[in-house]
PAGU-878414 format. One record per residue (C-alpha): residue in one letter; residue number from 1; x, y, z. Coordinates in pm, 1 decimal. Layout:
PAGU-878414
<node><residu>a</residu><num>NUM</num><c1>X</c1><c2>Y</c2><c3>Z</c3></node>
...
end
This chain:
PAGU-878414
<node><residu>x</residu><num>1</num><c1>-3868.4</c1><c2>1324.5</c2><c3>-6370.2</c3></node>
<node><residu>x</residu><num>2</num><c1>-3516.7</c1><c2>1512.0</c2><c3>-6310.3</c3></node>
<node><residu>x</residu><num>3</num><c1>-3231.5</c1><c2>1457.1</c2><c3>-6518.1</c3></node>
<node><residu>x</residu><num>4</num><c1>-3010.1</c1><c2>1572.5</c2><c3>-6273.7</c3></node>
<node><residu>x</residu><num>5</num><c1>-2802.4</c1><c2>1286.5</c2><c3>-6154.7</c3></node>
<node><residu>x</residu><num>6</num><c1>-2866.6</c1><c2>1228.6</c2><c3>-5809.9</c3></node>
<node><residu>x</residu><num>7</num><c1>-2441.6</c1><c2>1151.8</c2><c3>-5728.3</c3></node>
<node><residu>x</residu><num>8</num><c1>-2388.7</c1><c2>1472.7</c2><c3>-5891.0</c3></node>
<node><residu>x</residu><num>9</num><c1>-2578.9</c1><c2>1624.2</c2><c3>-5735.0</c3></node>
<node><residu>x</residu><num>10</num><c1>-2454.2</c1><c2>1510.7</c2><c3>-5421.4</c3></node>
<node><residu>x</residu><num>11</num><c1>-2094.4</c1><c2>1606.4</c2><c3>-5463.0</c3></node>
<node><residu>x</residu><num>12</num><c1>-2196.2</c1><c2>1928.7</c2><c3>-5528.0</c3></node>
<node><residu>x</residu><num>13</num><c1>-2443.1</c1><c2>2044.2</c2><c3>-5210.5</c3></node>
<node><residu>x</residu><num>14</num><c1>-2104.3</c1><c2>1833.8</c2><c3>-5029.7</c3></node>
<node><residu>x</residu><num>15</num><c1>-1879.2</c1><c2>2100.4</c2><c3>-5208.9</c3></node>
<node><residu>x</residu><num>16</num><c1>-2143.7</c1><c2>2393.3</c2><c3>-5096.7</c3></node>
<node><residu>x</residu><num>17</num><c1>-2184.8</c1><c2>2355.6</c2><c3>-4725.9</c3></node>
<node><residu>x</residu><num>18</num><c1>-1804.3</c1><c2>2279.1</c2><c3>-4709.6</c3></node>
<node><residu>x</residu><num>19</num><c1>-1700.9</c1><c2>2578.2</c2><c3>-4810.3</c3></node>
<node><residu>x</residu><num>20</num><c1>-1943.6</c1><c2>2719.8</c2><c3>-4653.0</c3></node>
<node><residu>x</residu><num>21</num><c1>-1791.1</c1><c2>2612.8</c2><c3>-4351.1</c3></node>
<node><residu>x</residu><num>22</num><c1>-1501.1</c1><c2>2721.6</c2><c3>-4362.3</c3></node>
<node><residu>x</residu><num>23</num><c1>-1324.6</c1><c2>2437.0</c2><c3>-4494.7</c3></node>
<node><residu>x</residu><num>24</num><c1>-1104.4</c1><c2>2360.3</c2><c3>-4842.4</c3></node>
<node><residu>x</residu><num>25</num><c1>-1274.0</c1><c2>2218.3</c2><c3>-5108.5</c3></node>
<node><residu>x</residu><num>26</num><c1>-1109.6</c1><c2>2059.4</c2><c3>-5442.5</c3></node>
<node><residu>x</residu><num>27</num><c1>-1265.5</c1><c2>2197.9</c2><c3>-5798.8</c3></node>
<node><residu>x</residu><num>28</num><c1>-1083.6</c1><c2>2123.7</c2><c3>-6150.4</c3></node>
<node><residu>x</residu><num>29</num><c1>-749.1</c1><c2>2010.1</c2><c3>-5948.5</c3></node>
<node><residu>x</residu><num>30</num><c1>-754.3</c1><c2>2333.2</c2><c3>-5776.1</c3></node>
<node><residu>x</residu><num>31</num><c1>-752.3</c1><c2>2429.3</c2><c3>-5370.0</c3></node>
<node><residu>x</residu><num>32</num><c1>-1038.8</c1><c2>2674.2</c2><c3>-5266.8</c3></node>
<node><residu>x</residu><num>33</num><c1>-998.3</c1><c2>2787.8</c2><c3>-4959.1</c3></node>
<node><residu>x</residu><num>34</num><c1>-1359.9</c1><c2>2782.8</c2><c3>-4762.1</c3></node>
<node><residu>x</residu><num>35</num><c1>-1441.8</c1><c2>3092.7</c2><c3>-4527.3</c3></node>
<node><residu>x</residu><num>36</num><c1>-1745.4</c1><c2>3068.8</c2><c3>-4266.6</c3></node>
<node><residu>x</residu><num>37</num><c1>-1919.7</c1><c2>3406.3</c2><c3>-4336.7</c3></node>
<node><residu>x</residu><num>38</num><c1>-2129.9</c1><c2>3609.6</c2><c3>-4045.7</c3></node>
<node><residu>x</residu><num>39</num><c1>-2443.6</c1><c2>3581.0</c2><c3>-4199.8</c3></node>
<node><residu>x</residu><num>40</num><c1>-2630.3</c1><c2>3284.9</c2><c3>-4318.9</c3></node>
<node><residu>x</residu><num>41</num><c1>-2556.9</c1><c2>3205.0</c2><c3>-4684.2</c3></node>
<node><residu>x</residu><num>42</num><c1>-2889.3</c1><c2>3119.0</c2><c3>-4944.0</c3></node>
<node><residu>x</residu><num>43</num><c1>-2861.9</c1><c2>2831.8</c2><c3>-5181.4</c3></node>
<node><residu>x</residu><num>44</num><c1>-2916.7</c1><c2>2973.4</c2><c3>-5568.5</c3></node>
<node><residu>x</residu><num>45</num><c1>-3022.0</c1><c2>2799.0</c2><c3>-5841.1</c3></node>
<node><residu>x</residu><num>46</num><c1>-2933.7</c1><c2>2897.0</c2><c3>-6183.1</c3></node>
<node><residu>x</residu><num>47</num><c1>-3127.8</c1><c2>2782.5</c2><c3>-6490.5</c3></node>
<node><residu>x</residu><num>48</num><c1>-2972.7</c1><c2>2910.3</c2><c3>-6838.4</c3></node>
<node><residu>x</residu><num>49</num><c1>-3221.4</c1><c2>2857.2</c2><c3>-7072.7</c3></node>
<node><residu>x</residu><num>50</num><c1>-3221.4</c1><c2>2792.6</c2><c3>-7458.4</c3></node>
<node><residu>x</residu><num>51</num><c1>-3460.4</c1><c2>2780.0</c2><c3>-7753.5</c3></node>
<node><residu>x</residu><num>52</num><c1>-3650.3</c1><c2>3063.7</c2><c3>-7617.4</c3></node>
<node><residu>x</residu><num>53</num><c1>-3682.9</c1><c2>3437.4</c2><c3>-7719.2</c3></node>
<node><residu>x</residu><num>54</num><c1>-3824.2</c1><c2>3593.8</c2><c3>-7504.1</c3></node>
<node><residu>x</residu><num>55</num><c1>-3935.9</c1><c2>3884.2</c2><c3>-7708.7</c3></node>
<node><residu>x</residu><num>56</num><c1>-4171.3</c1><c2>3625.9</c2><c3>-7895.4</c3></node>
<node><residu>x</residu><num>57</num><c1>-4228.6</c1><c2>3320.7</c2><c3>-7701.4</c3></node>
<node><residu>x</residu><num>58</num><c1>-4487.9</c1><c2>3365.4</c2><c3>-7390.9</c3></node>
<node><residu>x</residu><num>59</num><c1>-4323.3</c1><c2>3432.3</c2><c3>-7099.6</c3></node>
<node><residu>x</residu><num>60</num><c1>-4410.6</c1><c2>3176.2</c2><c3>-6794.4</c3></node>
<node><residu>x</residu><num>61</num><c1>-4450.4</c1><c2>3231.4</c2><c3>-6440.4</c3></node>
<node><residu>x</residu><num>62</num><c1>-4512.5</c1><c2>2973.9</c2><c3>-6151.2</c3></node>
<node><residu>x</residu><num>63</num><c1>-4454.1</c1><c2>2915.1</c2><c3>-5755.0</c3></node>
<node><residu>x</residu><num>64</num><c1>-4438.0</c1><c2>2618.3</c2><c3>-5614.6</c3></node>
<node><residu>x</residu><num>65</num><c1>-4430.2</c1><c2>2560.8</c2><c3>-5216.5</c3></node>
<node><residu>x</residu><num>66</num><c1>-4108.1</c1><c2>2343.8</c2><c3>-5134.8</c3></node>
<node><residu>x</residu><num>67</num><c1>-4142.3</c1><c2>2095.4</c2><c3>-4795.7</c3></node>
<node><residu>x</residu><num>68</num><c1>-3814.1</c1><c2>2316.1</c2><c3>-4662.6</c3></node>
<node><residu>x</residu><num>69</num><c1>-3750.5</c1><c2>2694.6</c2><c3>-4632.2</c3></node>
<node><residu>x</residu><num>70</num><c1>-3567.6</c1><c2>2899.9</c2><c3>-4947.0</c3></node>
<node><residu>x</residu><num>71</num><c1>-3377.1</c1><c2>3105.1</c2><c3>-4691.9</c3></node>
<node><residu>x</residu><num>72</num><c1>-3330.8</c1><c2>3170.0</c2><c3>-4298.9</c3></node>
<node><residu>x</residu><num>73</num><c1>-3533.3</c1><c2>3456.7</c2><c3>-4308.3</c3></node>
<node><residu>x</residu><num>74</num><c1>-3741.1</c1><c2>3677.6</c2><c3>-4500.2</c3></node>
<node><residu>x</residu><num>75</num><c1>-3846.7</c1><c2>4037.1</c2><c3>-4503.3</c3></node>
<node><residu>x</residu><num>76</num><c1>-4210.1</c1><c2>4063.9</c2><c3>-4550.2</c3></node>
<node><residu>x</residu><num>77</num><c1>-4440.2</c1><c2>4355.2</c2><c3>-4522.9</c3></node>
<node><residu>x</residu><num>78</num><c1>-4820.0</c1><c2>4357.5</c2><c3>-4496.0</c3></node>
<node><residu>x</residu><num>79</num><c1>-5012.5</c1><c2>4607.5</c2><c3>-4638.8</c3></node>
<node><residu>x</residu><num>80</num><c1>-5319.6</c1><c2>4561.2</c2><c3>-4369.5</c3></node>
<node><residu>x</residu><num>81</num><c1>-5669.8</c1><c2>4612.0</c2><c3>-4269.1</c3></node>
<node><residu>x</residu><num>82</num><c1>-5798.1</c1><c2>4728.2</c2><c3>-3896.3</c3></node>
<node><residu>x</residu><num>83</num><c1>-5807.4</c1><c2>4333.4</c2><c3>-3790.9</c3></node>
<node><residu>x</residu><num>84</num><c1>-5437.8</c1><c2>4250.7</c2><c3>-3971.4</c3></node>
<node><residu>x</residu><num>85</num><c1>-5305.4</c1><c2>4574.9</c2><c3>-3827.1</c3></node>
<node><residu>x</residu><num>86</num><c1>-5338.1</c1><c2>4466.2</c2><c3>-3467.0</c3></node>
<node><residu>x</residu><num>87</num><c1>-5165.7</c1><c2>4097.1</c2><c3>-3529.5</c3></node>
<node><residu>x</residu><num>88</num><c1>-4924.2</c1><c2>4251.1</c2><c3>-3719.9</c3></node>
<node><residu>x</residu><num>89</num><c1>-4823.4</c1><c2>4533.6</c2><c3>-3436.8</c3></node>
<node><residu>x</residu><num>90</num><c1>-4863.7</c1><c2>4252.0</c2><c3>-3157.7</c3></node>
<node><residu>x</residu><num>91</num><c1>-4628.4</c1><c2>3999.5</c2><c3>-3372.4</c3></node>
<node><residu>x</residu><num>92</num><c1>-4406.1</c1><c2>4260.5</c2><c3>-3510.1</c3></node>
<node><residu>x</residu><num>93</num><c1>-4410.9</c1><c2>4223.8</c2><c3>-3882.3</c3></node>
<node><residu>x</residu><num>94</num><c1>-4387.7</c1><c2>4546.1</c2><c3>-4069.1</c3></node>
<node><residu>x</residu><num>95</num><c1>-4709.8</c1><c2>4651.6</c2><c3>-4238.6</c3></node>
<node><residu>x</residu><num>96</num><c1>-4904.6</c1><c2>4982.4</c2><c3>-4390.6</c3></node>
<node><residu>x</residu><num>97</num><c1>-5214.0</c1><c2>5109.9</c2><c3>-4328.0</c3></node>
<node><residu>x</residu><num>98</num><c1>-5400.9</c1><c2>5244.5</c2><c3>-4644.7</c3></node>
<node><residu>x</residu><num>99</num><c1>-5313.7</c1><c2>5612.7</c2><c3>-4532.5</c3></node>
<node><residu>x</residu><num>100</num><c1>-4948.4</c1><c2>5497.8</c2><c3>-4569.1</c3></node>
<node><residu>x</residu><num>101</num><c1>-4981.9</c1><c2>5355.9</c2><c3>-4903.9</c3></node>
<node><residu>x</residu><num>102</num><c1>-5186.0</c1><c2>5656.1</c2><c3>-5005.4</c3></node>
<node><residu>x</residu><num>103</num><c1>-4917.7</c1><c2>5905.1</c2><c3>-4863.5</c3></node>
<node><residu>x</residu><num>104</num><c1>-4694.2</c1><c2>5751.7</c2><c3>-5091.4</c3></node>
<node><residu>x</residu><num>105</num><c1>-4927.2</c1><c2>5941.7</c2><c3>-5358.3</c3></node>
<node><residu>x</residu><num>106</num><c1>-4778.8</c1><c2>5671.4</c2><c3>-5630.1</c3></node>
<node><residu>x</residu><num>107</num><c1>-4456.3</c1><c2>5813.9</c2><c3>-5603.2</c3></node>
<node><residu>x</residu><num>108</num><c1>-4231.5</c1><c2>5592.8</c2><c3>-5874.5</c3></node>
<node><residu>x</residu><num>109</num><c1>-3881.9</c1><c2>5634.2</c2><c3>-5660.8</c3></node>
<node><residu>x</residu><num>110</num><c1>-4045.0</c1><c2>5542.8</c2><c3>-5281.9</c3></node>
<node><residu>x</residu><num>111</num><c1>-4238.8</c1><c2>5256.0</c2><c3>-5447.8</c3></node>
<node><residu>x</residu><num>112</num><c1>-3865.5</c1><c2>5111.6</c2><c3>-5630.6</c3></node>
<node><residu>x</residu><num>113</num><c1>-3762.4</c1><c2>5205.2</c2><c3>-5304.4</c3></node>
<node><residu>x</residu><num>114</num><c1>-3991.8</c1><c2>5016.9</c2><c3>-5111.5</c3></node>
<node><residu>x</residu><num>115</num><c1>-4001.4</c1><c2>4691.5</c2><c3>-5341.3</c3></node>
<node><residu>x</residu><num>116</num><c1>-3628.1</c1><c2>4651.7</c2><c3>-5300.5</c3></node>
<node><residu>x</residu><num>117</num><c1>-3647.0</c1><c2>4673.2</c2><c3>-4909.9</c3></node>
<node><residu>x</residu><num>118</num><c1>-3901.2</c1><c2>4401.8</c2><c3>-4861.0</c3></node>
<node><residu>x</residu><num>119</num><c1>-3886.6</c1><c2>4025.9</c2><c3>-5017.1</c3></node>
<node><residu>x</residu><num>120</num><c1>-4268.4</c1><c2>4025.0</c2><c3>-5059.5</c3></node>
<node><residu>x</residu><num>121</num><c1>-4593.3</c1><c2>4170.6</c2><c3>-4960.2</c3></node>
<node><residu>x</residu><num>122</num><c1>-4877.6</c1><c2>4012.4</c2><c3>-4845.9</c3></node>
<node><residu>x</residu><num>123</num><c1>-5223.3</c1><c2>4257.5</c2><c3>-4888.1</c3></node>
<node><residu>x</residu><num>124</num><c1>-5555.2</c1><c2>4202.3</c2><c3>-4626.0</c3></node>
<node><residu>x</residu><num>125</num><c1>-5840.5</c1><c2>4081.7</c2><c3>-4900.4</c3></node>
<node><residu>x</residu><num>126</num><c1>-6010.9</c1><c2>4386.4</c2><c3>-4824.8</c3></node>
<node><residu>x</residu><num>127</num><c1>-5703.3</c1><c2>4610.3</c2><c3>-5005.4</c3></node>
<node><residu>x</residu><num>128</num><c1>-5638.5</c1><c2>4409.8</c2><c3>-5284.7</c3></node>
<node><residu>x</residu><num>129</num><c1>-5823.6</c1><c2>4590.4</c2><c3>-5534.5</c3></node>
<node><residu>x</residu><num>130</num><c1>-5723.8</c1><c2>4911.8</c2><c3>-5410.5</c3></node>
<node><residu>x</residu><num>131</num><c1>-5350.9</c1><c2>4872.5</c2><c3>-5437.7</c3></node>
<node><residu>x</residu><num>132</num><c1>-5325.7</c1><c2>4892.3</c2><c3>-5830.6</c3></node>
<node><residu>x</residu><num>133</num><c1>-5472.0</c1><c2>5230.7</c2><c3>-5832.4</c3></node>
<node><residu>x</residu><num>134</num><c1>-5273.6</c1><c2>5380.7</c2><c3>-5514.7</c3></node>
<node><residu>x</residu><num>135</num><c1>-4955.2</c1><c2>5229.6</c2><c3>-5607.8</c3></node>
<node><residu>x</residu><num>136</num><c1>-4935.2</c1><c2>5192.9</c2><c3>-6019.9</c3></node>
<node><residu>x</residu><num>137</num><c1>-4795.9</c1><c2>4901.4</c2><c3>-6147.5</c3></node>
<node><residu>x</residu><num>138</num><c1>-4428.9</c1><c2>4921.6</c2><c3>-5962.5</c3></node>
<node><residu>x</residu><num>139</num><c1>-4502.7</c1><c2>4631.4</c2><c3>-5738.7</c3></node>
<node><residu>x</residu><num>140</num><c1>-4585.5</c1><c2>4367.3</c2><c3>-6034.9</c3></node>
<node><residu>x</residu><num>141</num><c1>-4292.4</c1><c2>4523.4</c2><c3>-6241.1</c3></node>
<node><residu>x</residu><num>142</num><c1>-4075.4</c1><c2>4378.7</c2><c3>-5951.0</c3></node>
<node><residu>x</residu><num>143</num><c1>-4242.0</c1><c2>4025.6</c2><c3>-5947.2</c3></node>
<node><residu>x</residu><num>144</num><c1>-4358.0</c1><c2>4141.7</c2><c3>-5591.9</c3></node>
<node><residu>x</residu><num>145</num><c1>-4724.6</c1><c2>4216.3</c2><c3>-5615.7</c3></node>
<node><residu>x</residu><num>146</num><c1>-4893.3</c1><c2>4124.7</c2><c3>-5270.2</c3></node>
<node><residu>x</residu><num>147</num><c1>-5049.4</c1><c2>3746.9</c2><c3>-5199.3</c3></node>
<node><residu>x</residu><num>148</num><c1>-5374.3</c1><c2>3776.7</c2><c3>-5053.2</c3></node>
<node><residu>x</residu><num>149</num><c1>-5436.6</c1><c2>3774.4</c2><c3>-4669.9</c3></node>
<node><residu>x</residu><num>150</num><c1>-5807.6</c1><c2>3645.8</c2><c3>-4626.4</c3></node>
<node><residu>x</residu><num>151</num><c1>-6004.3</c1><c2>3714.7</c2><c3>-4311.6</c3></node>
<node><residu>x</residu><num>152</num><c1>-5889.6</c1><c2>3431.6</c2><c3>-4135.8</c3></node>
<node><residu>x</residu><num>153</num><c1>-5540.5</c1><c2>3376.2</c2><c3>-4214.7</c3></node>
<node><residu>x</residu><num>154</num><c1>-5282.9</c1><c2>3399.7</c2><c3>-3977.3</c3></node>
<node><residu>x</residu><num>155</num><c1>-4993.9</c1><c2>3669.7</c2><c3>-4160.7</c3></node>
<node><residu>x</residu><num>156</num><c1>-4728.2</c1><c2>3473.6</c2><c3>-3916.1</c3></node>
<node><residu>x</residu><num>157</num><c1>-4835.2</c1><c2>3120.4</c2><c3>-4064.7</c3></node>
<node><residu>x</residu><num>158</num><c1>-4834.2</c1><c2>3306.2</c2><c3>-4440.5</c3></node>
<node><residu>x</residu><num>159</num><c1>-4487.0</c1><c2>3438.1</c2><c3>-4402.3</c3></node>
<node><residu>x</residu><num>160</num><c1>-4388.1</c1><c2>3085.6</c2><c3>-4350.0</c3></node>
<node><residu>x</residu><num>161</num><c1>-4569.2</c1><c2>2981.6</c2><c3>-4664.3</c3></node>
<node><residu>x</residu><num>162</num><c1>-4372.8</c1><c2>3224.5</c2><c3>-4849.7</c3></node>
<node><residu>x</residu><num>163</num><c1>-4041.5</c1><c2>3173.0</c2><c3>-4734.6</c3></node>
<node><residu>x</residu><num>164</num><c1>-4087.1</c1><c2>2791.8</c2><c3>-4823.9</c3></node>
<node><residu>x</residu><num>165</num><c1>-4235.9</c1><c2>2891.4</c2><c3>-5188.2</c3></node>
<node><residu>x</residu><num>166</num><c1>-4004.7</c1><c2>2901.2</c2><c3>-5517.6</c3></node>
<node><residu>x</residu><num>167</num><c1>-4097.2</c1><c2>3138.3</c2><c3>-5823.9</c3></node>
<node><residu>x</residu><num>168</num><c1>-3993.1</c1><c2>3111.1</c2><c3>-6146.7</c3></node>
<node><residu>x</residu><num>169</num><c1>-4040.8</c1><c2>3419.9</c2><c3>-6378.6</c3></node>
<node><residu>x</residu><num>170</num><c1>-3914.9</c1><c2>3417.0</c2><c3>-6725.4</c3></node>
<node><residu>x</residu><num>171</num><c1>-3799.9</c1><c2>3809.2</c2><c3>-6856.4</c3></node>
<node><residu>x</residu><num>172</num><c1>-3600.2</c1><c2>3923.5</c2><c3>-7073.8</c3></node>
<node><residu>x</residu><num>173</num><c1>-3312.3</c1><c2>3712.4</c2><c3>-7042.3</c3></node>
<node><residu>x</residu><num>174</num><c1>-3245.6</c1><c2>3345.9</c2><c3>-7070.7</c3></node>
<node><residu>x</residu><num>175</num><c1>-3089.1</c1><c2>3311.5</c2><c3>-6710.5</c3></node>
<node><residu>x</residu><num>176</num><c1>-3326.6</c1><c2>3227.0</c2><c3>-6433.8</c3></node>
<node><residu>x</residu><num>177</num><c1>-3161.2</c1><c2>3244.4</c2><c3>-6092.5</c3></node>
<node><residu>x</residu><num>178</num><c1>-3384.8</c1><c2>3194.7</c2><c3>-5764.0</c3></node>
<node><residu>x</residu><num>179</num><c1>-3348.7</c1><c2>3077.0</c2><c3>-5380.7</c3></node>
<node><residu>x</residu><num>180</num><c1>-3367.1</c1><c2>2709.5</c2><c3>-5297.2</c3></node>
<node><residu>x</residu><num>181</num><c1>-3245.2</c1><c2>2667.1</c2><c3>-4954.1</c3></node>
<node><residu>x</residu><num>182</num><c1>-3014.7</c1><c2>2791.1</c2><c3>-4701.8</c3></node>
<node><residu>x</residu><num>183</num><c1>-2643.1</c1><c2>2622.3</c2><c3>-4576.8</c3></node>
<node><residu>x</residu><num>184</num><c1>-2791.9</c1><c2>2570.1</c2><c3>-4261.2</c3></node>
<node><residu>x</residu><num>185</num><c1>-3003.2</c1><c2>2327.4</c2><c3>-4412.1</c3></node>
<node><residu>x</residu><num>186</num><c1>-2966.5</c1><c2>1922.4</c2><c3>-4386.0</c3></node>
<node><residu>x</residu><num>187</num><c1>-2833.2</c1><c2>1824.8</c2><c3>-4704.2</c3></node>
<node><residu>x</residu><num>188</num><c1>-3112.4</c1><c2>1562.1</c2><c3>-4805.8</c3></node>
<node><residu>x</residu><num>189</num><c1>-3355.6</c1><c2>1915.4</c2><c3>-4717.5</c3></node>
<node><residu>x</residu><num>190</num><c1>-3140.4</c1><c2>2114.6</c2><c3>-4967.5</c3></node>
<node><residu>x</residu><num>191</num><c1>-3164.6</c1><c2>1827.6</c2><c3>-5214.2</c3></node>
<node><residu>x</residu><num>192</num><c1>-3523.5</c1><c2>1799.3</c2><c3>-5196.0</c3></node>
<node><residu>x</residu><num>193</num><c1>-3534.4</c1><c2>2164.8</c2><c3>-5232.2</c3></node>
<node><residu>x</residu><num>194</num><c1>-3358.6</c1><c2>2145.5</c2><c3>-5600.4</c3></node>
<node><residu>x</residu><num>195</num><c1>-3515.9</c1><c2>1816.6</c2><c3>-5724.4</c3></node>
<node><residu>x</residu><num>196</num><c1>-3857.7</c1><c2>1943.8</c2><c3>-5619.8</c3></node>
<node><residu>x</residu><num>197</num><c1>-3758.6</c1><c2>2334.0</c2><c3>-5794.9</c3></node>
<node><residu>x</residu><num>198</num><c1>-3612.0</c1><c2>2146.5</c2><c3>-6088.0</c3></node>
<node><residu>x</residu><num>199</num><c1>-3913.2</c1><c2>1952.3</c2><c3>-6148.1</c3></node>
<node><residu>x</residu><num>200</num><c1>-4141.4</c1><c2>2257.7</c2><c3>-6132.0</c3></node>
<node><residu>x</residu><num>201</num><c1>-3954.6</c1><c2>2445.9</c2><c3>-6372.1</c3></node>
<node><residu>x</residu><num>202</num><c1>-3929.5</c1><c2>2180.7</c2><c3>-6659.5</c3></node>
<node><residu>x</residu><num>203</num><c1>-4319.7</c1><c2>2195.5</c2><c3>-6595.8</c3></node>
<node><residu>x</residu><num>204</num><c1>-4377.7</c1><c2>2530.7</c2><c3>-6713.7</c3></node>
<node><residu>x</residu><num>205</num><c1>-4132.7</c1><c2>2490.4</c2><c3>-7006.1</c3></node>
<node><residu>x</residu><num>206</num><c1>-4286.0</c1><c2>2422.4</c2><c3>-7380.1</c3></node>
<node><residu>x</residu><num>207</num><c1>-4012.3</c1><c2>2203.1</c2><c3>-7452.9</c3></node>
<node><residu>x</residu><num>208</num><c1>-3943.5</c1><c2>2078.9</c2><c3>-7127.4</c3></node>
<node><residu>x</residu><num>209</num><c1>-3571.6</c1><c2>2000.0</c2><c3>-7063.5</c3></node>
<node><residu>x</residu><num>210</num><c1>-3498.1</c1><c2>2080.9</c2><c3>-7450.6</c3></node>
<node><residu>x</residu><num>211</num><c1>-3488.0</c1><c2>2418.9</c2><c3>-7325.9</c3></node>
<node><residu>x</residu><num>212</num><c1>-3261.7</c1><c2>2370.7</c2><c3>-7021.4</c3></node>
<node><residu>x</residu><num>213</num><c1>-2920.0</c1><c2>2428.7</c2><c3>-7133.6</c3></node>
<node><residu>x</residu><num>214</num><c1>-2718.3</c1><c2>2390.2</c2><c3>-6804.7</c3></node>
<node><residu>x</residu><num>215</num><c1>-2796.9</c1><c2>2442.7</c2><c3>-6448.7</c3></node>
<node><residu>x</residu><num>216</num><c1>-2576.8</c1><c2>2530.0</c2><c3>-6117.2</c3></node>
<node><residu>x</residu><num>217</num><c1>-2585.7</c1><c2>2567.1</c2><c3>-5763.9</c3></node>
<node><residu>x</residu><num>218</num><c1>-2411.7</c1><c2>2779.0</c2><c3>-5509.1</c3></node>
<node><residu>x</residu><num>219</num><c1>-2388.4</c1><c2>2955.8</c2><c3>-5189.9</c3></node>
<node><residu>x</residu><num>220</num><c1>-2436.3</c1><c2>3344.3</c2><c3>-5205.2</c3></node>
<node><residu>x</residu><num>221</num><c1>-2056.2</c1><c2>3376.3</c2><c3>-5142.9</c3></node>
<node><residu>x</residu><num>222</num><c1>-1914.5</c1><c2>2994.1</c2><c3>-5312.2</c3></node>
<node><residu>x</residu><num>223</num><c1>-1795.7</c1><c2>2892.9</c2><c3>-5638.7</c3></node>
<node><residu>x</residu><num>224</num><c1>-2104.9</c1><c2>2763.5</c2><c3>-5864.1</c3></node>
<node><residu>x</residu><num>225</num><c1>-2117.0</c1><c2>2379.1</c2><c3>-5888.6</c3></node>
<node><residu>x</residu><num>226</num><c1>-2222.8</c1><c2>2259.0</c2><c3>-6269.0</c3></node>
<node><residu>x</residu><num>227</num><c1>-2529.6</c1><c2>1984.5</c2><c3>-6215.9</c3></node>
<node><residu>x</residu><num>228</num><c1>-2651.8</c1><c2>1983.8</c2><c3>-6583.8</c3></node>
<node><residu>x</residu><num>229</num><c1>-2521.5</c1><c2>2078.9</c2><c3>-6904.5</c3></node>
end
């Protein structure tokens, strides 16, 4: 159960997509002036977490798959298989063969490269257990290795499943910050977004929200809005 409240909450996804808006919004007796930005802003949430050390404790990692999308859009690229290489050409999505993998010839700088052009990967079943040995471990360093594409799955339908999916990956730092939504969003859709995320989270914790110390939300360009400290 969230210990969020649910009217702070509130006020604060109301102070988000009105500045995001363009409009004026009122924080700590002070005027911030809103500005309506060309692109579409994500919703963050950012977890700063306590009691943890993350040079001893076992690190956690999780996704969960929200009912509402993390972002307007996200840049995927399959690494494919003769069958996933003609859906992907015919629906435009931006894959690699195996050749193209290969001719990256594990090539540290074009795989960094590549991981920080593309959101995710998705792999054809048939690749998956080449891809450790033609690409070294640069992908999983990145929290991007591929999801599997079986036979029958549709890479259009698994996009969508990934840009409605949150991950949470502890490091080497306390501060956890991930997408929940987008401004374009209904604001019950963002809240669901954040209660749902929240919940996760506290799930993979040992100490459950006695290792939360606070948590915010914001637009990629707004002021963060406290929602638990």
């Amino acid at each position: 159960m969230s210990k969020v409240n649910s009217d702070v909450l509130s006020r604060a996804l109301d102070n988000i997509l009105t500045f995001s808006s363009g409009k004026d919004i009122e924080m700590d007796g002070e005027t911030l002036k809103g500005k309506k930005r060309n692109f579409v802003e994500t919703v963050e949430l950012q977890v700063t977490l306590k009691q943890l050390d993350p040079a001893k404790d076992k690190r956690f990692a999780g996704s969960f798959q929200l009912p509402n999308p993390t972002r307007s859009k996200i840049n995927v690229c399959v690494f494919v298989n003769d069958k996933h290489e003609q859906i992907c050409k015919k629906e435009g999505i931006p894959y690699m063969t195996v050749d193209d993998v290969t001719n990256l010839n594990r090539n540290k700088k074009l795989i960094r490269a590549m991981a920080k052009k593309y959101d995710a990967f998705l792999a054809s079943d048939t690749l998956m257990k080449k891809l450790p040995r033609l690409l070294g471990p640069g992908l999983n360093r990145a929290g991007k290795f591929p999801s599997v594409l079986n036979g029958n799955d549709d890479p259009k339908e698994k996009i969508q499943n990934i840009l409605c999916t949150v991950k949470f990956q502890m490091k080497k730092v306390l501060v956890l910050n991930v997408a929940v939504g987008h401004v374009q969003l209904e604001k019950d859709q963002l809240k669901s977004n954040i209660v749902l995320s929240i919940n996760f989270l506290i799930s993979l914790l040992k100490k459950k929200w006695q290792n939360v110390k606070v948590i915010y939300i914001k637009s990629t360009m707004g002021p963060a809005q406290l929602i638990y400290f």
